[in-house]
C-alpha positions in Angstrom: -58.9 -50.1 -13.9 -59.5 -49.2 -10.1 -63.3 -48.8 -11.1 -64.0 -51.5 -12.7 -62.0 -53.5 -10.3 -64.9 -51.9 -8.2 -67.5 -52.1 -10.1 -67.0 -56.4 -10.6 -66.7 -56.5 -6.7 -69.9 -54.8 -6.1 -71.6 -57.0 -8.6 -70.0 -59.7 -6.6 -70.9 -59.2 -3.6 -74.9 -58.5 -4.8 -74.8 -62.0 -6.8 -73.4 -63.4 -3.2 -76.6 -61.8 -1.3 -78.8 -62.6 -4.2 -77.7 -66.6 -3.8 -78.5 -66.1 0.0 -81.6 -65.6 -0.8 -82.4 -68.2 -3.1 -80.3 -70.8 -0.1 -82.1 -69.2 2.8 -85.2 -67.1 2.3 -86.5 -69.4 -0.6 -85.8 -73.1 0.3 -86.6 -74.1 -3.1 -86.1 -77.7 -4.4 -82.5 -78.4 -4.3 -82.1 -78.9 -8.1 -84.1 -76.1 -9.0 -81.8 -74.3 -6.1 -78.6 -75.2 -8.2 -80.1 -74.4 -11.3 -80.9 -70.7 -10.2 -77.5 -70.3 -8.9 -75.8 -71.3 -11.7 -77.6 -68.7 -13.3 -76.9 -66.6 -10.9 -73.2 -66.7 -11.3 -72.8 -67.3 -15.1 -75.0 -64.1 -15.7 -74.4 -61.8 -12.9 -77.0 -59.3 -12.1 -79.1 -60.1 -14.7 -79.5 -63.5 -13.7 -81.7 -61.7 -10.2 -83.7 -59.8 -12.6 -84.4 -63.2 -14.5 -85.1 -65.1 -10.8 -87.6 -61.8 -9.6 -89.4 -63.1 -13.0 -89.2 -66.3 -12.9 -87.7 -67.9 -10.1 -89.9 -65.8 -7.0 -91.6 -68.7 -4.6 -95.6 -68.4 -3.7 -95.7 -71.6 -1.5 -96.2 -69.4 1.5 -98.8 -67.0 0.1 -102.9 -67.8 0.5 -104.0 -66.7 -2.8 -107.5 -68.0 -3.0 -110.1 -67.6 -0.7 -113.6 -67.9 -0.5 -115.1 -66.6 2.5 -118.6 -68.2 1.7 -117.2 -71.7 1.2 -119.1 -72.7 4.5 -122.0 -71.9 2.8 -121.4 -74.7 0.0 -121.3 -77.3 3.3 -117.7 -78.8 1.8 -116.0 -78.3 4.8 -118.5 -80.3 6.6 -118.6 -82.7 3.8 -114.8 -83.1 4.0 -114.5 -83.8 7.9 -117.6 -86.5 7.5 -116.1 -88.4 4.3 -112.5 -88.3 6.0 -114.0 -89.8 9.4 -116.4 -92.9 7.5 -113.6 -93.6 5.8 -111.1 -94.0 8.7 -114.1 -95.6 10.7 -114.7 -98.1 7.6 -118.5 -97.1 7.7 -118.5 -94.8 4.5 -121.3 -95.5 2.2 -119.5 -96.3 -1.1 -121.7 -97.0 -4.0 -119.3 -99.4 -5.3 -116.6 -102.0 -4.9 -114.6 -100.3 -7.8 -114.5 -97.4 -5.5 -114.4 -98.5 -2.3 -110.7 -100.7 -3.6 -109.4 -97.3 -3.6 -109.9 -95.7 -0.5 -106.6 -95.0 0.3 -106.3 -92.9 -3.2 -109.3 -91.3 -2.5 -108.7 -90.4 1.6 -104.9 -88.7 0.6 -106.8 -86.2 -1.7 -109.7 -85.8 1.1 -106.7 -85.0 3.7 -104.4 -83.6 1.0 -105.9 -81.1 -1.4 -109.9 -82.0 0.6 -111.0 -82.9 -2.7 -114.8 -83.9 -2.3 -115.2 -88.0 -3.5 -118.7 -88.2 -5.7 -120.2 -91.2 -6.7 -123.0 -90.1 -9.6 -121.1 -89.0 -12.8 -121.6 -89.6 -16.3 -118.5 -89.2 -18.6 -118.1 -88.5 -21.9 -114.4 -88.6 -23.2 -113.0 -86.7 -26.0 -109.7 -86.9 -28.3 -110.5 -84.5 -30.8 -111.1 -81.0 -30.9 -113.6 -80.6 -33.5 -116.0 -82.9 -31.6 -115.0 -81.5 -28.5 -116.1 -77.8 -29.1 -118.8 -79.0 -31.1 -120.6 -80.4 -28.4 -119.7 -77.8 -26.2 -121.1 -74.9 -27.8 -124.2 -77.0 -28.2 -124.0 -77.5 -24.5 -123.4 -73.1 -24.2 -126.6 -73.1 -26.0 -128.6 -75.2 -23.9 -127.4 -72.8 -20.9 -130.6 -71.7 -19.2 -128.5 -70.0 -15.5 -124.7 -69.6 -15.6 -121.9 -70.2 -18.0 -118.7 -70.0 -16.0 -115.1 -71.0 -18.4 -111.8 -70.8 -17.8 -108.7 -71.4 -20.1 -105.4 -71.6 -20.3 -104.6 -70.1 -23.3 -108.1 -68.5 -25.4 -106.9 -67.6 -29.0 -108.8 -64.9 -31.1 -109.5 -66.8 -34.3 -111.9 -68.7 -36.1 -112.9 -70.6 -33.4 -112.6 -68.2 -30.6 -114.5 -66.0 -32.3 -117.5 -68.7 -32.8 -117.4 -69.6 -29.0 -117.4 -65.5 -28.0 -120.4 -65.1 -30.2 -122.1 -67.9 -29.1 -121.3 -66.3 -25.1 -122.5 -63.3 -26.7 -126.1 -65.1 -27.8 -126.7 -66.7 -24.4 -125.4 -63.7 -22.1 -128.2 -61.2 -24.1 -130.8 -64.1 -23.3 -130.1 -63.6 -19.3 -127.4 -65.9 -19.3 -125.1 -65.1 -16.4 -121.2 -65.6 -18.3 -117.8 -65.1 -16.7 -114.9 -65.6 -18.6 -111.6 -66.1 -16.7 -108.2 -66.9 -19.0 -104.6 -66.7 -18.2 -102.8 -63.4 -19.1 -99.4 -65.4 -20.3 -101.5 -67.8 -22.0 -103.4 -65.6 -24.0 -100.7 -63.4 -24.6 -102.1 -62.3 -28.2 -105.4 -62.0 -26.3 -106.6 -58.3 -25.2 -110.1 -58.1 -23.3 -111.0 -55.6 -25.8 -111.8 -59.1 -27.5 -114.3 -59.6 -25.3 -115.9 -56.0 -25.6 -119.1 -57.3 -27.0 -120.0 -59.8 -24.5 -119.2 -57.5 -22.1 -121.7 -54.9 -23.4 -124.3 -57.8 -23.5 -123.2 -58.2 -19.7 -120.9 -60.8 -19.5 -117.8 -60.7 -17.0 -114.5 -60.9 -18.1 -111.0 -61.6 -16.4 -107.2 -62.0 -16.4 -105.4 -64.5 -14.0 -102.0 -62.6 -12.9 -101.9 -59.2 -15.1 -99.2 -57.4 -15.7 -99.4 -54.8 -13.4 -96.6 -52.5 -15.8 -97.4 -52.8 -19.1 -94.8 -55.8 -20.8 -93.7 -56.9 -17.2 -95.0 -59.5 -15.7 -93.1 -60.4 -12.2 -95.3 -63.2 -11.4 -94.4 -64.5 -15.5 -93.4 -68.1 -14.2 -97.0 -68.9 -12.4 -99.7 -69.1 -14.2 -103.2 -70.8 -14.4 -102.8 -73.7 -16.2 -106.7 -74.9 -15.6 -109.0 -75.5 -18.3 -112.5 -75.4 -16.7 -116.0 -75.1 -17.7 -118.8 -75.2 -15.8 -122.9 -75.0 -17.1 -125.9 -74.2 -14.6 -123.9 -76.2 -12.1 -124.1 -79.7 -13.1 -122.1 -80.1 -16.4 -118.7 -79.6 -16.2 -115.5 -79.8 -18.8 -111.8 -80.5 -17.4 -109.2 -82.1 -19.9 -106.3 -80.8 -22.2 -107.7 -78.8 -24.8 -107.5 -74.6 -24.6 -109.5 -72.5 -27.1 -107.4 -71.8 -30.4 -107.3 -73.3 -34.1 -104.4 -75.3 -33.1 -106.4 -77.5 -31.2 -108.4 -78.1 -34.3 -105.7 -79.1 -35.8 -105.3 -76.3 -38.0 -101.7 -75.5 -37.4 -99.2 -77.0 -40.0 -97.2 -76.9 -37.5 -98.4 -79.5 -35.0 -100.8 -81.1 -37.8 -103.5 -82.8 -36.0 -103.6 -82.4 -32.4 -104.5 -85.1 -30.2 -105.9 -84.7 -26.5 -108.1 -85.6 -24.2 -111.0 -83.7 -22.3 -114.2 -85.3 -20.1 -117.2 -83.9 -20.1 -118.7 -84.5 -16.2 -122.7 -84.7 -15.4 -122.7 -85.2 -11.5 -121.9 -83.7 -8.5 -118.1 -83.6 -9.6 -119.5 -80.6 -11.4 -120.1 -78.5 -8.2 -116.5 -79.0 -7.3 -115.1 -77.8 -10.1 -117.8 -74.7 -9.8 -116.2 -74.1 -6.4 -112.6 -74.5 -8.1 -113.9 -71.8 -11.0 -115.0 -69.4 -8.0 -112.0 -69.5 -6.0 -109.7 -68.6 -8.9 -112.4 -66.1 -10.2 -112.6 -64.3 -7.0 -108.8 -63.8 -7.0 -108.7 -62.3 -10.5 -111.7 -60.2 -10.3 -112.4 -57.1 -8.1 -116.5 -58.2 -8.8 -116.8 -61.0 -6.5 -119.2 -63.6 -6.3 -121.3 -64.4 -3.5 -122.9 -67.6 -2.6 -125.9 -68.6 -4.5 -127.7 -71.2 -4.7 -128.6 -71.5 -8.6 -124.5 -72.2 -8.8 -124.9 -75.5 -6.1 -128.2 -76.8 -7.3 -129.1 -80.5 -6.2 -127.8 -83.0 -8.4 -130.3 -86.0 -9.6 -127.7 -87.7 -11.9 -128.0 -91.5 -12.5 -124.2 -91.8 -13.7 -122.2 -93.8 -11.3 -118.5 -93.3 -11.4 -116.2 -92.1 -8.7 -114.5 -88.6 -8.8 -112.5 -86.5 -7.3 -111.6 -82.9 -8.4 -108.1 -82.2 -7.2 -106.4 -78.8 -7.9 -102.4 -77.7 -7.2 -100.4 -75.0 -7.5 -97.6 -72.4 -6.5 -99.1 -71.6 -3.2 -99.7 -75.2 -2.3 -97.7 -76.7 0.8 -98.3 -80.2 -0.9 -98.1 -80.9 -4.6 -101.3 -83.2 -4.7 -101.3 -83.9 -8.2 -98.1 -85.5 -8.3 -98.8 -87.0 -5.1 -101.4 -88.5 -6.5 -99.8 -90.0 -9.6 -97.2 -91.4 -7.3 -99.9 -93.1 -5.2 -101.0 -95.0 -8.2 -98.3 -95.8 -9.7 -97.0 -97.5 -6.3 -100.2 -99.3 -6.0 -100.0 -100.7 -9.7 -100.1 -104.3 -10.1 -100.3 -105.0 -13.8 -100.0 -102.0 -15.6 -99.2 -98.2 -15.6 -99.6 -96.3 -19.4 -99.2 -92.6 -19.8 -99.4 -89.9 -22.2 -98.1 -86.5 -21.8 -96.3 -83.9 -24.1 -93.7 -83.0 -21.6 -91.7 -86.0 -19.4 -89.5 -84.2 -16.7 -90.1 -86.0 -13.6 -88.5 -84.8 -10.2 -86.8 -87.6 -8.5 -89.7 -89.1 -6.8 -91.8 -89.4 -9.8 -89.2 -90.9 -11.7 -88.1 -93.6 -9.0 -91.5 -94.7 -8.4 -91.7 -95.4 -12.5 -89.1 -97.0 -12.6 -89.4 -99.3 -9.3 -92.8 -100.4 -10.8 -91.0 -100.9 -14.5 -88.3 -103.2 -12.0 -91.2 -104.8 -10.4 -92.6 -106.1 -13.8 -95.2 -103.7 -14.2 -95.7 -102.6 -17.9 -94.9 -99.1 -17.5 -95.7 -97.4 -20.8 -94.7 -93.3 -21.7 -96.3 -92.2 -24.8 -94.7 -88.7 -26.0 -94.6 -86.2 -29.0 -92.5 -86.7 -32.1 -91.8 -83.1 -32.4 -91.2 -80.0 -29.6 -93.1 -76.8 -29.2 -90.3 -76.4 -26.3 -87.0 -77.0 -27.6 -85.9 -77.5 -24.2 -88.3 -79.0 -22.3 -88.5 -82.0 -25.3 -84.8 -82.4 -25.3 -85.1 -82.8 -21.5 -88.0 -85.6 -21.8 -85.7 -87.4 -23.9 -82.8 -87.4 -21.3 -84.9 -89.1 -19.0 -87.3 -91.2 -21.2 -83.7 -93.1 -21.5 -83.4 -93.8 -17.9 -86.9 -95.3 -17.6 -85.6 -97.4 -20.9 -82.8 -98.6 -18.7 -85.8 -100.2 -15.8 -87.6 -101.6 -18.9 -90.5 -99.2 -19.4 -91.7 -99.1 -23.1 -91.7 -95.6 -24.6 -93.8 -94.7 -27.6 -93.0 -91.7 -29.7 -96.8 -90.5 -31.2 -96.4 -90.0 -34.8 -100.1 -88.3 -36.1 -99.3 -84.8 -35.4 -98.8 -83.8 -31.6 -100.0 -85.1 -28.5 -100.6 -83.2 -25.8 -103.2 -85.4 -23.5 -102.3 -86.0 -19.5 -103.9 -89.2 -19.0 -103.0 -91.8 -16.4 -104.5 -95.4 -16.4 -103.2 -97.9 -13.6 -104.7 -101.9 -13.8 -107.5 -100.8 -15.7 -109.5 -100.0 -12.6 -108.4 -96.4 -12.2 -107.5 -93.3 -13.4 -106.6 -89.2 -13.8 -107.2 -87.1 -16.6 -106.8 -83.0 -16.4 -104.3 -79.7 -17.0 -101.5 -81.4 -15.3 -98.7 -83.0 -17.6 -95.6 -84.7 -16.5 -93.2 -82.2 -15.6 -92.2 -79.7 -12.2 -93.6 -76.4 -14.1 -96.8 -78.7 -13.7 -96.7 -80.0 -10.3 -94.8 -76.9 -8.5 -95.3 -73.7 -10.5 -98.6 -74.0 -12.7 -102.2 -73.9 -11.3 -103.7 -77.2 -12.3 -106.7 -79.7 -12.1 -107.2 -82.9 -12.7 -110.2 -85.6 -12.6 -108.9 -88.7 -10.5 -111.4 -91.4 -12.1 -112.7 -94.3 -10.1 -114.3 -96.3 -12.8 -113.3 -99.3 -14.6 -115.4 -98.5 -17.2 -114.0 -95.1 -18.5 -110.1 -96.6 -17.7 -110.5 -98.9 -20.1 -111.7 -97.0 -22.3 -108.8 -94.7 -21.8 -106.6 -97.8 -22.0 -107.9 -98.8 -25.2 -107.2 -95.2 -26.7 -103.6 -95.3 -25.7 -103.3 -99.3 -27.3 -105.2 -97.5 -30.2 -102.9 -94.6 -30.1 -99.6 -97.7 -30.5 -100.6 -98.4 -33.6 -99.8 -94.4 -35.5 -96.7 -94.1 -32.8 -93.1 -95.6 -33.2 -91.2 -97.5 -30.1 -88.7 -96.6 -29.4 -86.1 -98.9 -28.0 -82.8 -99.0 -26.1 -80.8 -99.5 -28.7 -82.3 -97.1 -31.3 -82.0 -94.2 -28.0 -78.4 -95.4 -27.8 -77.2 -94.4 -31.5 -79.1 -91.0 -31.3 -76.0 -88.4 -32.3 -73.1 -86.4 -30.2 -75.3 -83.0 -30.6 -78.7 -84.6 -29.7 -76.9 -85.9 -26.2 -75.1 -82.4 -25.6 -79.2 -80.8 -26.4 -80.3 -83.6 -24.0 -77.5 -82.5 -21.7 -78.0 -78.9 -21.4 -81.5 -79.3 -21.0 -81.0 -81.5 -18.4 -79.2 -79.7 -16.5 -82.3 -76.6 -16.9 -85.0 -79.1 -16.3 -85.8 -78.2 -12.6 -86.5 -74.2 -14.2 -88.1 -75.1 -17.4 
């Protein structure tokens, strides 16, 4: 009895030091700080072995660096775009930029995301035309093929894309392949092993450095990036796998969205590529000047490229959906599979949704996390409360991250609507400065309406006792999910 009597005070005293460190040493979020210490003291011990996993903070860390950035001139770039535009004298192309200035100098002083002013876009929603057109653009590659996703599945259609990397590397293509080890957790680089022999390069973001343990589990690279001899570029919400095809009975079809970019907003999502490839790979790459060429594009919308992570002092991407949902006027609509807002996402919804704003949150009828759906509902009710209108999608799963604000602006990328996104995942999005391409995006979403089911105060108000107690517990998890 004397030993275990022991044996519990030892464990007590460790899950007391352990909770220090989380309070002190961490400074985390104060929900996700309670969160961890409730797990802390429900499951004692194990609960630090789950926070080394999960829980352990990268905010302080420099993980990516470049050191022939200076050679790209963006620093240079930066410090001249940040001072026109404080002077008033920047050169803006056009007035549907220039009325967001204020967007576009926090993400110059935030995250120095590059503004460009000479991009086509093409927009996507489904898969099958999406990597059709894609691996038509792979095999118009005459320099560099550089791609980076998420997750990168080996079936049917990851196969295809491989062989087609395969075709252009044994033609002199240079190809580097970058995916996320948690990701593509079915995925081995053995995969790979014939584009590699044709001389392709191919890489894991955060191994496990012991086989089946992963201490770094919780962050991973959330990007989906693809960048052609320099000036074609893909960013959006679809990773490489049948799924996205809609091939899965599960899901059934799967709805996204993806852009693909001809401009100079291509170069800043090569630099983006190279920064995370030179942290992955032990082969890094140097400066050259076939991957920056000069851009002769005739498009004319406004981008920037703005990127967020773990190891970011600021979370730019959700600073930037707060900036334009604060600066809305008419309307805000969204789409995102996953709706758990920290406290200052969800106040500036619903301030806007108080203002008369038509707020609009368009989410999945079904979960692929349990959890993290049961939490999106718990808080979809609050923005009910404001008078936000909430659409439950209906034709299979959507899984876009698409912003539109007043029909003049908007953001499209990796990021969805929830902390793993805006604190613990590496993201990217593309904030869009053309009116053109937001309403297009508007009329998608008003398109989208029609095969989606409101849902309405009432109706959330006679869901049953167990769906509150999921919505509850899930809740309470949110700031860990």
């Amino acid at each position: 009895m004397n030993i275990i009597s022991i044996l519990l005070g030892i464990l007590f005293v460790l899950n007391l030091v352990f909770a220090t460190v989380v309070i002190f040493l961490e400074r985390k979020d104060a929900g996700a700080t309670w969160a961890w210490l409730m797990v802390l003291f429900f499951i004692p011990f194990l609960g630090f072995i789950m926070y080394l996993i999960f829980g352990q903070n990268l905010s302080r860390r420099r993980l990516f660096d470049w050191e022939n950035i200076k050679k790209v001139g963006i620093e240079d770039l930066i410090d001249e775009q940040v001072s026109e535009i404080k002077e008033g004298i920047y050169p803006f192309r056009h007035e549907e930029i220039a009325k967001h200035k204020d967007v576009i100098y926090m993400h110059l002083v935030n995250d120095d995301a590059v503004l460009t002013q000479d991009n086509s876009i093409e927009l996507f929603t489904d898969g099958k035309e999406k990597f059709d057109t894609l691996i038509e653009d792979i095999g118009r590659a005459k320099d560099h093929i550089h791609f980076q996703y998420y997750i990168f599945q080996k079936d049917s259609l990851g196969k295809r894309i491989v062989d087609k990397l395969i075709e252009k590397a044994q033609e002199g293509v240079k190809v580097r392949v970058l995916y996320d080890e948690m990701g593509s957790r079915k995925t081995r680089k053995r995969f790979f092993r014939e584009l590699m022999k044709a001389g392709g390069e191919v890489e894991v973001f955060f191994p496990s450095r012991i086989p089946y343990v992963n201490t770094r589990l919780n962050y991973r690279n959330h990007r989906k990036l693809v960048i052609i001899d320099g000036n074609l570029g893909y960013v959006g919400g679809f990773n490489v796998g049948n799924e996205y095809l809609g091939l899965n009975p599960k899901f059934g079809y799967w709805r996204d969205t993806h852009l693909r970019i001809e401009g100079s907003a291509a170069l800043a999502m090569q630099t983006r590529f190279l920064l995370d490839w030179n942290h992955a790979s032990h082969f890094k790459v140097d400066y050259e000047e076939n991957y920056f060429p000069v851009i002769s594009s005739t498009g004319k919308a406004g981008i920037q490229i703005v990127s967020s992570g773990p190891d970011s002092e600021w979370e730019q991407i959700k600073n930037g959906y707060i900036k334009l949902i604060t600066s809305a006027k008419r309307t805000v609509f969204i789409q995102t599979p996953y709706f758990i807002p920290d406290a200052s996402l969800l106040d500036a919804l619903r301030i806007a949704a108080l203002s008369g704003v038509d707020v609009r949150l368009m989410i999945p009828n079904k979960p692929d996390h349990p959890f993290v759906y049961w939490a999106t509902y718990s808080y979809v009710g609050e923005l009910l409360k404001a008078g936000a209108r909430i659409y439950i999608y209906q034709n299979g799963f959507i899984h876009a991250k698409t912003i539109t604000v007043d029909g003049e602006i908007s953001s499209v990328g990796t990021a969805n609507i929830d902390v793993r996104s805006f604190r613990l995942n590496f993201e990217v999005n593309a904030f869009i400065y053309d009116e053109e391409m937001t309403r297009q995006l508007e009329a998608i979403f008003i398109k989208d309406m029609e095969k989606s089911d409101e849902l309405t105060d009432s109706g959330y108000h006679e869901r049953s006792i167990w769906i509150r107690f999921k919505e509850s517990i899930s809740r309470l998890l949110s700031p860990i999910l």
